[in-house]
C-alpha positions in Angstrom: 3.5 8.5 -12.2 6.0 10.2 -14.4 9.6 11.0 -12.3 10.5 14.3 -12.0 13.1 15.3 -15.4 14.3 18.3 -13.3 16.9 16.4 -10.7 20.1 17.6 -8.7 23.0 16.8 -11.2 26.8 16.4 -10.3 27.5 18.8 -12.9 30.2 22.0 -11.9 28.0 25.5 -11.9 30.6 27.1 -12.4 31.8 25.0 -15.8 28.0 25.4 -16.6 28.1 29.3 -16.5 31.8 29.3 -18.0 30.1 27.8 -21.4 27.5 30.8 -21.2 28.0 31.9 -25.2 26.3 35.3 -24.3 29.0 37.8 -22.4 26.6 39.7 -20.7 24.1 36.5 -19.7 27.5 34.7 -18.7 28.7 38.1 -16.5 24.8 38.0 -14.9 25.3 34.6 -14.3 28.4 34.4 -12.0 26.9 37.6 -10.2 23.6 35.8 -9.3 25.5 32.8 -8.1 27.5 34.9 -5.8 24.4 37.0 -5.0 21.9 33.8 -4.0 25.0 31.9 -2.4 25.6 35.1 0.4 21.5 35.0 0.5 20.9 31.4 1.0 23.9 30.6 2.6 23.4 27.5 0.4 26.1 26.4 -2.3 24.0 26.0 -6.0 23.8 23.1 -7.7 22.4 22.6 -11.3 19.4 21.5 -11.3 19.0 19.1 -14.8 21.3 20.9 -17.6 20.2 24.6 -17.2 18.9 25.5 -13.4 20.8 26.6 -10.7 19.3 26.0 -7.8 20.1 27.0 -4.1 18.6 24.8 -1.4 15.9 22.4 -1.9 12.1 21.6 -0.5 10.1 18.6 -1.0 6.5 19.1 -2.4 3.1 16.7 -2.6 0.2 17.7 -4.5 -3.2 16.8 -4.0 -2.7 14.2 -7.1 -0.5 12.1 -5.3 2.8 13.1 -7.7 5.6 14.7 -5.6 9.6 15.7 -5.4 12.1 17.5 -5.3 12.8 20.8 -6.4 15.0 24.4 -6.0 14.3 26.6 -3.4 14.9 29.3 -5.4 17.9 29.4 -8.7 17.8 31.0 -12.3 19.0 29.9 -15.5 20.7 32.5 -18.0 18.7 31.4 -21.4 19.2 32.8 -24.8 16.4 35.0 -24.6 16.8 36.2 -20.9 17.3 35.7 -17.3 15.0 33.0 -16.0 15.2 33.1 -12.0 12.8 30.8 -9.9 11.2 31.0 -6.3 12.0 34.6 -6.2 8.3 35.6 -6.9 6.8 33.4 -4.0 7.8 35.8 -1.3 5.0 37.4 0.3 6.3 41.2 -0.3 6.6 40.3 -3.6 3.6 42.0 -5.4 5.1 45.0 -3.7 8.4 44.9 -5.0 7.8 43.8 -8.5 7.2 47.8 -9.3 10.0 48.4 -7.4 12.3 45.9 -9.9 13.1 47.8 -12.9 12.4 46.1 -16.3 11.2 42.6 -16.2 8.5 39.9 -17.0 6.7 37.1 -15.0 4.9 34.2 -15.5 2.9 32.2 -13.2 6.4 31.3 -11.2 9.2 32.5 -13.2 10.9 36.4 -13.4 12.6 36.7 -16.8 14.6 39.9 -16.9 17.2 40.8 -20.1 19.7 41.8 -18.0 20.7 42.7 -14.3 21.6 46.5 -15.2 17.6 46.8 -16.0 16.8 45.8 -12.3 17.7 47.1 -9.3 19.7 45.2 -7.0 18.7 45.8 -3.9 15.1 45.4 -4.8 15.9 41.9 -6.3 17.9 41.1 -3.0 15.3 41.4 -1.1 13.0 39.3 -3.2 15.5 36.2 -3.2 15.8 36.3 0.7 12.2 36.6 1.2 11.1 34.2 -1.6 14.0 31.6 -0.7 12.8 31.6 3.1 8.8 31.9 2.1 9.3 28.8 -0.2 11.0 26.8 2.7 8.4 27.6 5.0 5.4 27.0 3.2 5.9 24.6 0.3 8.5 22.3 1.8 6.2 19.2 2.5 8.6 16.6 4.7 
């Protein structure tokens, strides 16, 4: 079975968000790293070269493969905000209307920038997805 590419690195967050080229993305960046650290309580960690993550579960799947991953993190990409876990809450079909501009995917929330979300709103779905994805995905 193939190892998980997406491992815990020893690599500094903060050097990783420092090399940010995009101002904006880079600014967004420290602010969701203060903003998942108070909610967690959980320093981040990068997660291979572009995730931060904050916490950790272990997962199995019916196919036998299984791992490690982030509780919840994000990763400020060229082309947007990628954040993780934070749609796995169960309030969260309730709050995505709530947001302000964004995507989603099947597990990701891409938004351009913070100013097009509202805060509070996206608060709320980091604590509850954080604590819904420790609960119910963490397989020991």
């Amino acid at each position: 079975m193939a190892e998980n590419k997406t491992k815990p690195t020893a690599v500094s967050v903060e050097e990783f968000l420092a090399a940010v080229e995009h101002p904006v993305r880079r600014a967004d960046g420290f602010e969701l790293l203060d903003m998942m650290r108070d909610l967690t309580g959980q320093e981040a960690v990068m997660w291979g070269p572009t995730i931060v993550g904050f916490g950790s579960y272990h997962y199995k799947y019916d196919s036998g493969r299984e791992g490690d991953a982030a509780a919840v993190g994000f990763s400020p990409r060229k082309a947007n905000l990628v954040l993780y876990g934070v749609t796995e809450g169960p309030d969260a079909d309730r709050l995505l209307p709530e947001l302000g501009k964004h995507k989603t995917s099947t597990a990701c929330l891409y938004v351009n920038k913070l100013d097009d979300v509202d805060r509070d709103v996206l608060a709320e779905m980091i604590r509850t997805g954080y604590k819904h994805v420790l609960a119910e995905f963490h397989r020991p």
